[in-house]
PyMOL Python script that loads the backbone (N, CA, C, O; Angstrom):
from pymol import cmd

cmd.read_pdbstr("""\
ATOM      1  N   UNK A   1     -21.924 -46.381-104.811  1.00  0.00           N
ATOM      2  CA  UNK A   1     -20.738 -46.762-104.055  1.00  0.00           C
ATOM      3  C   UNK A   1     -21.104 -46.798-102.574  1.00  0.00           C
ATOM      4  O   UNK A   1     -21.768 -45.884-102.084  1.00  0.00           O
ATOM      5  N   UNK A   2     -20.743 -47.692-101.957  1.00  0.00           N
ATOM      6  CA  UNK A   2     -21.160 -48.119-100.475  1.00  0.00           C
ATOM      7  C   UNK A   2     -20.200 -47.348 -99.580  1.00  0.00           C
ATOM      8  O   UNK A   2     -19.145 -46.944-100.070  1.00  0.00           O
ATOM      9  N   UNK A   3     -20.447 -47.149 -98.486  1.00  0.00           N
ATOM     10  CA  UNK A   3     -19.795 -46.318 -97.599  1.00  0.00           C
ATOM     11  C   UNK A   3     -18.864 -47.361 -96.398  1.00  0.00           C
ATOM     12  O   UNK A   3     -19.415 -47.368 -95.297  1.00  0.00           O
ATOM     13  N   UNK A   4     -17.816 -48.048 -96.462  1.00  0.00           N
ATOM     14  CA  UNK A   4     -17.055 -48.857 -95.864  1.00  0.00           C
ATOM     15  C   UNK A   4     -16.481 -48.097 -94.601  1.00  0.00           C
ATOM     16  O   UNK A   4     -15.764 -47.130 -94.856  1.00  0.00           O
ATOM     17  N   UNK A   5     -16.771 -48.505 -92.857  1.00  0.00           N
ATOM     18  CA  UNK A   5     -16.177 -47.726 -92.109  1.00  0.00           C
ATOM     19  C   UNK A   5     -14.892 -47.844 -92.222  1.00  0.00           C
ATOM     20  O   UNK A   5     -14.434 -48.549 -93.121  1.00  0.00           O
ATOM     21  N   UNK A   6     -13.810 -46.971 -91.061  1.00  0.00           N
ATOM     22  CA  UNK A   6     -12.590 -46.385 -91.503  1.00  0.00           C
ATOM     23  C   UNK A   6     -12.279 -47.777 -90.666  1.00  0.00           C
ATOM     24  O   UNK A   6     -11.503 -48.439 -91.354  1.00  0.00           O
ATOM     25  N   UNK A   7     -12.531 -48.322 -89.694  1.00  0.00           N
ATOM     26  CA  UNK A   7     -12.209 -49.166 -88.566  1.00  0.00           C
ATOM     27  C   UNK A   7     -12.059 -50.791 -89.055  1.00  0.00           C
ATOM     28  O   UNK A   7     -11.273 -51.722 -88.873  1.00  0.00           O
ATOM     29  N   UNK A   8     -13.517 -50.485 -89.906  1.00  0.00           N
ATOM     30  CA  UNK A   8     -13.409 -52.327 -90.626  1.00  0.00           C
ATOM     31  C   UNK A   8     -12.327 -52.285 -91.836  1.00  0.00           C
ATOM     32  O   UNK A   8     -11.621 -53.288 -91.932  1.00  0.00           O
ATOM     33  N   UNK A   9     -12.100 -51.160 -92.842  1.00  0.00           N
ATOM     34  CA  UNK A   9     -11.224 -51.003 -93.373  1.00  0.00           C
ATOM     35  C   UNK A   9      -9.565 -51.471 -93.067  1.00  0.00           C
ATOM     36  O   UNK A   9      -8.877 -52.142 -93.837  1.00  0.00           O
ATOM     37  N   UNK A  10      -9.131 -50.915 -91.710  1.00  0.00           N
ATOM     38  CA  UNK A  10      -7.827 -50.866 -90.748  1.00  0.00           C
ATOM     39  C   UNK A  10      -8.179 -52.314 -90.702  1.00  0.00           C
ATOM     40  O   UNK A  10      -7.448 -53.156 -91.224  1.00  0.00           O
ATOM     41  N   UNK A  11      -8.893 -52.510 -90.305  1.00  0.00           N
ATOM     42  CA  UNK A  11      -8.595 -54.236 -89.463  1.00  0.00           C
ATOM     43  C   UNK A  11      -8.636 -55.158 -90.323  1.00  0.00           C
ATOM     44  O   UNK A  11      -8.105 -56.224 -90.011  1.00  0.00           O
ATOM     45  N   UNK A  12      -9.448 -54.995 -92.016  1.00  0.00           N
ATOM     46  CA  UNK A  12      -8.968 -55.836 -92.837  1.00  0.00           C
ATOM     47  C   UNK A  12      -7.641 -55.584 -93.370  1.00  0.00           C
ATOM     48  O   UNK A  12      -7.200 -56.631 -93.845  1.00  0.00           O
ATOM     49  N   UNK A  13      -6.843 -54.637 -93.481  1.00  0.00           N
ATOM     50  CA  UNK A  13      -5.776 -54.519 -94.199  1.00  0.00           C
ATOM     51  C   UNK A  13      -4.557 -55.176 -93.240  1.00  0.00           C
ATOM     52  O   UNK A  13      -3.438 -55.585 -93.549  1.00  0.00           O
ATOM     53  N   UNK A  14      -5.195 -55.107 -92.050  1.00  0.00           N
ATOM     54  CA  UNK A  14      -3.988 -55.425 -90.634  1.00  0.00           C
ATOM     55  C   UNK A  14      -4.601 -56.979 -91.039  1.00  0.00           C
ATOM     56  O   UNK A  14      -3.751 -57.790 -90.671  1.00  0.00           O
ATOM     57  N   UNK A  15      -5.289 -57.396 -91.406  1.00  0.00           N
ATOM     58  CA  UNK A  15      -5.324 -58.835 -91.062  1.00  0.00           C
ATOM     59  C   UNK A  15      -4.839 -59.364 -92.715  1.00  0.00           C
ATOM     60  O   UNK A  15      -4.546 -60.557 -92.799  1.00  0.00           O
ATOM     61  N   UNK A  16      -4.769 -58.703 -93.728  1.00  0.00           N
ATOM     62  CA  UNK A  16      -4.049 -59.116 -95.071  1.00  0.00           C
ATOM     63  C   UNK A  16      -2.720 -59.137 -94.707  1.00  0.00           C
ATOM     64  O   UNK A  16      -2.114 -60.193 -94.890  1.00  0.00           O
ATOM     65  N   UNK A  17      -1.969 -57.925 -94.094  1.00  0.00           N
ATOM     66  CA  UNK A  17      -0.398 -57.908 -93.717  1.00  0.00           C
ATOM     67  C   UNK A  17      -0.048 -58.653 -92.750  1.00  0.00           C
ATOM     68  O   UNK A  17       1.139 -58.619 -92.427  1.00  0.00           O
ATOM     69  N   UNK A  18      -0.667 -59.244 -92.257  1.00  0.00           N
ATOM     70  CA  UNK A  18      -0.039 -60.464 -91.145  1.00  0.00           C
ATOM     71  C   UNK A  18      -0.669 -61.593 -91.682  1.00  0.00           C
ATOM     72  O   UNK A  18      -0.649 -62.458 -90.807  1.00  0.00           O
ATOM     73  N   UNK A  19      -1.205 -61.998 -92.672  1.00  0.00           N
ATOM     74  CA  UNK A  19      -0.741 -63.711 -93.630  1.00  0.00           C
ATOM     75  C   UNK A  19       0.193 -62.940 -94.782  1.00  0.00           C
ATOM     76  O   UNK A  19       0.253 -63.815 -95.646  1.00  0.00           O
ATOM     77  N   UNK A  20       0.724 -62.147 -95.135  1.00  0.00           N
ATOM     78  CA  UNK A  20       1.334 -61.553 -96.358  1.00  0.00           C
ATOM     79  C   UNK A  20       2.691 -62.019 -95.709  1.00  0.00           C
ATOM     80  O   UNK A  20       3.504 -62.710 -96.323  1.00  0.00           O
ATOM     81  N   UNK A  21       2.802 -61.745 -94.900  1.00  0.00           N
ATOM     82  CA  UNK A  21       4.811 -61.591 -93.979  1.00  0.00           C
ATOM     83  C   UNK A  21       5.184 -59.986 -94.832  1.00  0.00           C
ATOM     84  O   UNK A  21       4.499 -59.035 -95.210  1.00  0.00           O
ATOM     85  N   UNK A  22       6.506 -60.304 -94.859  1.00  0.00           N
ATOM     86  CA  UNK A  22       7.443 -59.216 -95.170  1.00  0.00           C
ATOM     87  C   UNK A  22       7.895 -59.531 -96.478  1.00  0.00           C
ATOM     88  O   UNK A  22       8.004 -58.617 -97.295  1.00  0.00           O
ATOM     89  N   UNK A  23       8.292 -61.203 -96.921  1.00  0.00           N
ATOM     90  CA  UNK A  23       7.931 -60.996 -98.356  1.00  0.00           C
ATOM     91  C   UNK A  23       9.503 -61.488 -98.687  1.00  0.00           C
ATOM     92  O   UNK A  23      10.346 -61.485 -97.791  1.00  0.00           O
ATOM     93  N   UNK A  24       9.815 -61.907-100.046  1.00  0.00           N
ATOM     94  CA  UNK A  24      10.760 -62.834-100.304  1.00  0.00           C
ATOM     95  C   UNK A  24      11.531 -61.601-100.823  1.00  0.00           C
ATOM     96  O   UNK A  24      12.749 -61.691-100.669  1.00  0.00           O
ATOM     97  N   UNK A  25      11.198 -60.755-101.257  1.00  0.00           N
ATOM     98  CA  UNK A  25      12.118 -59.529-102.041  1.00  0.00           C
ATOM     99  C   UNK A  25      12.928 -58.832-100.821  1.00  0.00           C
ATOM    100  O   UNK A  25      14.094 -58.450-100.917  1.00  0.00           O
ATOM    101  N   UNK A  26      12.130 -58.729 -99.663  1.00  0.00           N
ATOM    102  CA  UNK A  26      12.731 -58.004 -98.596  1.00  0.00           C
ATOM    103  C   UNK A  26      13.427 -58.712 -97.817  1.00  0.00           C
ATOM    104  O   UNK A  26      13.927 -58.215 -96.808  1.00  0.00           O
ATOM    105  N   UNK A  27      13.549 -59.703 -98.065  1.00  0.00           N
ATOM    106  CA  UNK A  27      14.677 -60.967 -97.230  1.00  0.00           C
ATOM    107  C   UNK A  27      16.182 -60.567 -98.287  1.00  0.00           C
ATOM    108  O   UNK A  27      17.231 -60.050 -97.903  1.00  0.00           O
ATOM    109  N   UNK A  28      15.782 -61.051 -99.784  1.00  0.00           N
ATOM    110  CA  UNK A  28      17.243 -60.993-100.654  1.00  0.00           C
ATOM    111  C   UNK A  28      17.530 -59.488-100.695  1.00  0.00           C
ATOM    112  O   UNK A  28      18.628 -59.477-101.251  1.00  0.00           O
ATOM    113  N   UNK A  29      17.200 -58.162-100.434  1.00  0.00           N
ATOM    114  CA  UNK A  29      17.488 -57.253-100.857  1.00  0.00           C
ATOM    115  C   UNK A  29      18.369 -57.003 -99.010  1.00  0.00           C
ATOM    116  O   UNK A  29      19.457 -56.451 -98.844  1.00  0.00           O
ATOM    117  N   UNK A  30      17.703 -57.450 -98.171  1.00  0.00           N
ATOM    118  CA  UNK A  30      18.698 -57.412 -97.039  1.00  0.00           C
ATOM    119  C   UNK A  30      19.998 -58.425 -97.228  1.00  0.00           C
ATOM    120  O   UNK A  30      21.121 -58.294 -96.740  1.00  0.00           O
ATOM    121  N   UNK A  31      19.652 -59.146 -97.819  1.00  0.00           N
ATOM    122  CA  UNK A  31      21.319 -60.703 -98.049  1.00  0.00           C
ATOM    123  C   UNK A  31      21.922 -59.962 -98.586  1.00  0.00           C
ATOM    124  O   UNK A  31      23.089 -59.728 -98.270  1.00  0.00           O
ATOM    125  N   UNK A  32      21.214 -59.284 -99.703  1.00  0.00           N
ATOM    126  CA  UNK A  32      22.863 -58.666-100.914  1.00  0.00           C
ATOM    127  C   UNK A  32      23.203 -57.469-100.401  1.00  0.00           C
ATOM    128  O   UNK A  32      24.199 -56.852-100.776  1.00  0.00           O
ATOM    129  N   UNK A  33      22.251 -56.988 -99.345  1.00  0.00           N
ATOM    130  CA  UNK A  33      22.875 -55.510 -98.376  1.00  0.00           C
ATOM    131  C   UNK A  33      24.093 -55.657 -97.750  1.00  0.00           C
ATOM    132  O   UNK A  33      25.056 -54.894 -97.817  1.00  0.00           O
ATOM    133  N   UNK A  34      23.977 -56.783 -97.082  1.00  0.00           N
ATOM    134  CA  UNK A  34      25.043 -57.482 -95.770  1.00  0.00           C
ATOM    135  C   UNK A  34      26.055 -58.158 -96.977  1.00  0.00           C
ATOM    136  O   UNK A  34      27.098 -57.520 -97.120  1.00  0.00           O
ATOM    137  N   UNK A  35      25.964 -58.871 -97.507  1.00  0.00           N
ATOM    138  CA  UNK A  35      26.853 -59.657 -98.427  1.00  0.00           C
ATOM    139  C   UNK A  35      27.543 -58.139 -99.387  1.00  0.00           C
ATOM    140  O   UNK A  35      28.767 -58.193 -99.268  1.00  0.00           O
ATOM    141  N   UNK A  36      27.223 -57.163-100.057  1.00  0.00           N
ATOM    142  CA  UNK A  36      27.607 -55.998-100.143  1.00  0.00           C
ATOM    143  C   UNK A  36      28.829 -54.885 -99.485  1.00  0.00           C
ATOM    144  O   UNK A  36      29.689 -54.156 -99.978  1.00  0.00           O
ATOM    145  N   UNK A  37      28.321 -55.248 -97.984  1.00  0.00           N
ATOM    146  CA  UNK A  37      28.744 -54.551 -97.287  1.00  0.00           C
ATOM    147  C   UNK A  37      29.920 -55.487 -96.603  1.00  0.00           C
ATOM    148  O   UNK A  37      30.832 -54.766 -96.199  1.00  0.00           O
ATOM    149  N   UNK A  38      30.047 -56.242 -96.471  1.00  0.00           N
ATOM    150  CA  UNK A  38      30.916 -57.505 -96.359  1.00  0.00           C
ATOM    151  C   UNK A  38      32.273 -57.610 -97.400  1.00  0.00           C
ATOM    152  O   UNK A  38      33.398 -57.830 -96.952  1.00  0.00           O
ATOM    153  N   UNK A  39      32.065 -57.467 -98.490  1.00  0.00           N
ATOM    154  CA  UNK A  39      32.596 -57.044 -99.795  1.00  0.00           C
ATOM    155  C   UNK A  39      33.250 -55.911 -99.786  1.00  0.00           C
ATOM    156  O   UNK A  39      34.479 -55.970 -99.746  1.00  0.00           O
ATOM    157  N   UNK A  40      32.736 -54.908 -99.813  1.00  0.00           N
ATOM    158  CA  UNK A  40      33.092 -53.262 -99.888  1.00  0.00           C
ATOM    159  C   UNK A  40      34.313 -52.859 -98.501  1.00  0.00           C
ATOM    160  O   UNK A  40      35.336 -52.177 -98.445  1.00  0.00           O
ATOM    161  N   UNK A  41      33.546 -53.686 -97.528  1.00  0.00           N
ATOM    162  CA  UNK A  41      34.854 -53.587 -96.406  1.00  0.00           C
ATOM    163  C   UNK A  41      36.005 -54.397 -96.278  1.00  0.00           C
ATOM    164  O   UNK A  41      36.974 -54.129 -95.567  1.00  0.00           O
ATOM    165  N   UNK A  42      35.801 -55.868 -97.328  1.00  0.00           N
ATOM    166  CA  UNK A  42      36.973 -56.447 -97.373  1.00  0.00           C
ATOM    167  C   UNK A  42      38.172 -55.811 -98.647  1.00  0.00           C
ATOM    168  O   UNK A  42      39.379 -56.046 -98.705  1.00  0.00           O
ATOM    169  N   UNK A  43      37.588 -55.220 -99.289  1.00  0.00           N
ATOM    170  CA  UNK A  43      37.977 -54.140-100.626  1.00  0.00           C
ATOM    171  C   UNK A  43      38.706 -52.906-100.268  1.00  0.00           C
ATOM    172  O   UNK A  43      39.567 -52.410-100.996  1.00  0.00           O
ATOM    173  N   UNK A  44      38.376 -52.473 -99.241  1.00  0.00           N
ATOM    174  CA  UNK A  44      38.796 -51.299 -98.921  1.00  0.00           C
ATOM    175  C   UNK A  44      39.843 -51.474 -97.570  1.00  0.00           C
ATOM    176  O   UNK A  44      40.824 -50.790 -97.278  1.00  0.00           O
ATOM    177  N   UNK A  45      39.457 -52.244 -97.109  1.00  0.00           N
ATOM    178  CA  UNK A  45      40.615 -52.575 -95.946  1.00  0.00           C
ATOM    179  C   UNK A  45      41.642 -53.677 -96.490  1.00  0.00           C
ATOM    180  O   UNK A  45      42.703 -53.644 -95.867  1.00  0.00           O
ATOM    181  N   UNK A  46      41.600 -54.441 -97.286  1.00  0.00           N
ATOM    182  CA  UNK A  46      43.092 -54.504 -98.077  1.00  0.00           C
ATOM    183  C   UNK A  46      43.788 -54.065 -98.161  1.00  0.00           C
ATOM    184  O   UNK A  46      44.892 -54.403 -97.734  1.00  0.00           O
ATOM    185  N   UNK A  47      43.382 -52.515 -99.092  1.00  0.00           N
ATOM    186  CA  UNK A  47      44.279 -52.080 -99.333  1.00  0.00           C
ATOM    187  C   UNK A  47      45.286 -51.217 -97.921  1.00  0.00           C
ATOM    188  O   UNK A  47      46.119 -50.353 -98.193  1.00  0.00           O
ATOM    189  N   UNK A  48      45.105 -51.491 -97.031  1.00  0.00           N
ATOM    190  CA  UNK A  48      45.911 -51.028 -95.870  1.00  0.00           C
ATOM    191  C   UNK A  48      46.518 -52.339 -95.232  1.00  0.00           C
ATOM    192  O   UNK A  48      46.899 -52.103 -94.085  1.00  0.00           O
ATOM    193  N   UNK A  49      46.683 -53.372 -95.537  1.00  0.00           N
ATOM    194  CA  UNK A  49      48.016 -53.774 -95.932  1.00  0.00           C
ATOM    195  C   UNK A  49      49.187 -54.001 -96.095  1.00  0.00           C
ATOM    196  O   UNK A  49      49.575 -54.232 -97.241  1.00  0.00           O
ATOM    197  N   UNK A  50      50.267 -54.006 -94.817  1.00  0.00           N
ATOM    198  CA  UNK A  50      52.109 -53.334 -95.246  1.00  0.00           C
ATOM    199  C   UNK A  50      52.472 -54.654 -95.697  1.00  0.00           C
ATOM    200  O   UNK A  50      51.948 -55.740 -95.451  1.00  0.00           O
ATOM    201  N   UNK A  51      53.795 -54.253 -96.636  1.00  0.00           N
ATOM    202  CA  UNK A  51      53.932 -55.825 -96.709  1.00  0.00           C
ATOM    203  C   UNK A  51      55.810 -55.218 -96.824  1.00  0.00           C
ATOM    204  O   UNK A  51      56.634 -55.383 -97.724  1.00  0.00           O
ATOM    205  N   UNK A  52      55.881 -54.741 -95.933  1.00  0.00           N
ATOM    206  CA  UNK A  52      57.175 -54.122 -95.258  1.00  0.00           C
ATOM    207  C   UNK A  52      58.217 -54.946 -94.940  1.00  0.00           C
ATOM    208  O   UNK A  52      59.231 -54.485 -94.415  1.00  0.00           O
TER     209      UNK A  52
END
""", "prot")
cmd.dss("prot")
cmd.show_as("cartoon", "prot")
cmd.util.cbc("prot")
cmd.orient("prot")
């Protein structure tokens, strides 16, 4: 087993995560966060409501 420095290691993994991006899962899991939360507050503030 070859001995890989710690430095060339870092700088290949930094140069895989910047052509990778952030990634299609972490885009929709923020949409259905906000779209969620969008929901839950139109749900709950209804019900306050007078219809007096």
């Amino acid at each position: 087993m070859e001995h890989i420095p710690a430095a060339l290691r870092l700088t290949e993994a930094a140069a895989a995560a910047d052509t990778q991006g952030a990634g299609d899962l972490l885009r929709v899991v923020l949409i259905v966060m906000v779209l969620g939360s969008v929901l839950v507050a139109w749900f709950l503030l209804r019900g306050y409501k007078r219809d007096d």
